[in-house]
N, C-alpha and C positions, 0 to 999 in steps of 0.2 A: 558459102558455108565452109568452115574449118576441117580438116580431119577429122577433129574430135568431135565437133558436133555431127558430124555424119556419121559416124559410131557408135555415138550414144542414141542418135534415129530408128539405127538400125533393131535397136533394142524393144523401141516402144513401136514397132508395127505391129498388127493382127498377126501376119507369119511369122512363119521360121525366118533363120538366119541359116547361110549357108556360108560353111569357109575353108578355104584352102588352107590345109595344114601343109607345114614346112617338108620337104623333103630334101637332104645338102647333096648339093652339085645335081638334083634336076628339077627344082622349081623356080629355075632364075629367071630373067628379063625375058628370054626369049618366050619361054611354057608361059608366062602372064599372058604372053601376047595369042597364044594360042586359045588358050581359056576366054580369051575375052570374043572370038570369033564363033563362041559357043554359047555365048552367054554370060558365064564368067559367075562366080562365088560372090558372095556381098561384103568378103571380107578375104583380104590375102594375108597372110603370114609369110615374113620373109626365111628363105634360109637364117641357121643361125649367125649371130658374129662371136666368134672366140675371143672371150674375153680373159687376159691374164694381164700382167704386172705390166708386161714390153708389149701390149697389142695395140694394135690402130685398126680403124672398123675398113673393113676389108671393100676394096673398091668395086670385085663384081658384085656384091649384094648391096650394098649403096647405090649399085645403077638402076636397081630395082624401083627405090623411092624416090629416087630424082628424075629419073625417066618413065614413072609408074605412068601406064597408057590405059589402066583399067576405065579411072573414073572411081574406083571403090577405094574403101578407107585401108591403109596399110599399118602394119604390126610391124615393127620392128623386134624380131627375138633375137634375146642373149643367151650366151651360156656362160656358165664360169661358177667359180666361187670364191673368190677373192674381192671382198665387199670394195675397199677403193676404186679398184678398178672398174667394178660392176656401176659405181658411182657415176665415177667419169665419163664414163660408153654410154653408160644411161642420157648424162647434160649432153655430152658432143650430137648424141642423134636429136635431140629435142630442138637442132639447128635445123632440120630438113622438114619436108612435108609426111609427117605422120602422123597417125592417130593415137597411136597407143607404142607403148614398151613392155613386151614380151620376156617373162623370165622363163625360161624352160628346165622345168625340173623332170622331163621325162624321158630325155635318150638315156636307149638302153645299153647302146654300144660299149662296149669293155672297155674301150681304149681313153672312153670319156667318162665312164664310171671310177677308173680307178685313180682319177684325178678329182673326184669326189665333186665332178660336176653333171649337169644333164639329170638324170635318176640316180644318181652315186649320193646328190645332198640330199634323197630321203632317209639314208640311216643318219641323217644331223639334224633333227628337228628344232634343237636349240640355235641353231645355227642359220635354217632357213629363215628362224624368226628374226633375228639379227640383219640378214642379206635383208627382208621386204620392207623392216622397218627402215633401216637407211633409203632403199630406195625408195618410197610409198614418200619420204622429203623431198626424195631430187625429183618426180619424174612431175610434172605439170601438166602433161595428157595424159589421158587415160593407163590407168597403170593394171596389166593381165601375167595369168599366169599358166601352163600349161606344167599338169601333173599328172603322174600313174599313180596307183592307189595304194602304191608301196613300194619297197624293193623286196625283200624275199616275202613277203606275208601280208594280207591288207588290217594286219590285227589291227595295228596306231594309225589307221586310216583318218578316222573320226579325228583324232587328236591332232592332224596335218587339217581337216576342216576347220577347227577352233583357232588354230593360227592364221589361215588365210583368212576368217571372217573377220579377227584384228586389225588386220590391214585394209581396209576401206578399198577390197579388188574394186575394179570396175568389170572384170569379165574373167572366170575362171573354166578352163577347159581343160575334161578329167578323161584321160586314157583309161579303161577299165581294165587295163592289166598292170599287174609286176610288173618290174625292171628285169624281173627272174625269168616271169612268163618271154619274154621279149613279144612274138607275134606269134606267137605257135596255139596259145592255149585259145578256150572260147572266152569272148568280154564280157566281162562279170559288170551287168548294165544294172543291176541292183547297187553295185554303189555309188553310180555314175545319180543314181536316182536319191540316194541320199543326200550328196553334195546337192543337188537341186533342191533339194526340203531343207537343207541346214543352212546351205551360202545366203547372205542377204543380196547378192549379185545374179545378175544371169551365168549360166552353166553353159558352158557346150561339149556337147556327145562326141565322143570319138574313140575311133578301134570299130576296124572290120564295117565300114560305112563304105561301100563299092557301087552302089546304087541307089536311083532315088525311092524304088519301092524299099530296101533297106535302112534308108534314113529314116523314112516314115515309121517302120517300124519300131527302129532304136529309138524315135520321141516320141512314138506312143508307153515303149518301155519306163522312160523315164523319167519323161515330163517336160526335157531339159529344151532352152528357148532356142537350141538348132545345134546342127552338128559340124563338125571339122574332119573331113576325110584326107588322107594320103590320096597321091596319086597314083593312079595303077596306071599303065602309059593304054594298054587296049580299051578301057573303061573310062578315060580319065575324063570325056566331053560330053559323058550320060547326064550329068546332074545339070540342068537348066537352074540359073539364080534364081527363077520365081518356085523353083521347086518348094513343096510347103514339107 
C-alpha cells in the first residue's frame, strides 16, 4: 500500500484520526521514534521546510521521511510564499516516501509573519488562491493544508473556506485561533465546526488538544473527522493511536 493510499484509509474508518501536528526543532526523527513506542498518531506532520527563492529542503527534516520508522502516513509541510518556489519544493518531495504536501498557513511567529508566510498570507487571500491553484497542478499525492481562522479577526473566515473548497483539498486542518490570538486566547471550536459543514474534505481539529478526554471533546464540539495536537513534552505519550 502507497502513502497515499494509506491516507486516504485513514479517512474512511469508523474512528477518529489522530495527528501529530508539526512543532520546529522538537518533532524530528528522534520524537517519531518516541511516539511510536507509545503508540504513535495515525498521521505525522513533518516540521516545516522553508521555502524561498535559494532554498533546498533541509536535510534534518528529510531524515524524517526517508528514515520514517512509524509505519504511518507522513506529511510533508511548507512554508513560504513565493509560488515558484513553493512549486519546486512541492515536485522535489513528491520524490520520497510520502503521502501528502502540507501548505502551512498557520504560524504565528512574527519573524515568519512579517515575511508574509506561515499566518502572514491570511491577510492575501487573493494570493492564497494563486499559491493552491499552482500547487493543487504540481502536487500528485494527496495535497492538505493547515490554517487559523484569520489573522487579526475570523470576519473573512468563511471566504478563506470558499477558496480552500476550489481547490479540490484532500485534508484541511483548522487552528481555531488568530495569528493575533497566537496560543493565549480560548479555541473558538465553533468555526473549526464550520469548516466541517462547509469543506467537502475531511477537517481536523486543532488548538489546545492535550489529552485524549479533550480530543474527545473538541470532536464532539465540532464534528471534525479527528484532531492534530502539538506536543506538550510531559503529556505528549497520553494519546494512544486507537484513541477515538
Amino acid at each position: 500500500m502507497t502513502q497515499t493510499t494509506a491516507f486516504k484509509e485513514k479517512f474512511h474508518l469508523s474512528r477518529a484520526v489522530t495527528a501529530l501536528a508539526p512543532m520546529q526543532d522538537v518533532t524530528d526523527l528522534a520524537f517519531w521514534k518516541l511516539m511510536m513506542q507509545y503508540g504513535g498518531p495515525d498521521l505525522y506532520f513533518t516540521e516545516y521546510f522553508r521555502v524561498h527563492s535559494d532554498s533546498r529542503l533541509e536535510k534534518g527534516i528529510l531524515e524524517s521521511i526517508i528514515r520514517n520508522p512509524t509505519g504511518r502516513p507522513v506529511s510533508a509541510q511548507l512554508i513560504g510564499q513565493d509560488v515558484p518556489s513553493l512549486v519546486r519544493t512541492a515536485k522535489e518531495l513528491q520524490n520520497y516516501p510520502i503521502a501528502s504536501v502540507d501548505l502551512n498557513l498557520g504560524c504565528p511567529a512574527p519573524i515568519v509573519c512579517r515575511k508574509d508566510s506561515g499566518g502572514g498570507l491570511l491577510r492575501q487571500p487573493e494570493k492564497i488562491n494563486r499559491i493552491l491553484g499552482e500547487l493543487r497542478e504540481a502536487v500528485q499525492v494527496n495535497f492538505t493544508v493547515k490554517t487559523r481562522i484569520g489573522f487579526e479577526s475570523p470576519d473573512g473566515f468563511d471566504q478563506l473556506l470558499k477558496i480552500f473548497a476550489a481547490h479540490s483539498l484532500d485534508l484541511l486542518t483548522v487552528h481555531g485561533r488568530t495569528v493575533k490570538e497566537m496560543y493565549r486566547s480560548e479555541v473558538h471550536y465553533d468555526f473549526i465546526r464550520e469548516a466541517v459543514t462547509t469543506m467537502p474534505c475531511p477537517v481536523l481539529a486543532n488548538g489546545n488538544v492535550y489529552s485524549a478526554i479533550k480530543a474527545e471533546e473538541v470532536l464532539n464540539l465540532t464534528g471534525a473527522a479527528g484532531s492534530q495536537r502539538y506536543p506538550r513534552l510531559p503529556m505528549c505519550c497520553a494519546i494512544p493511536a486507537q484513541m477515538p
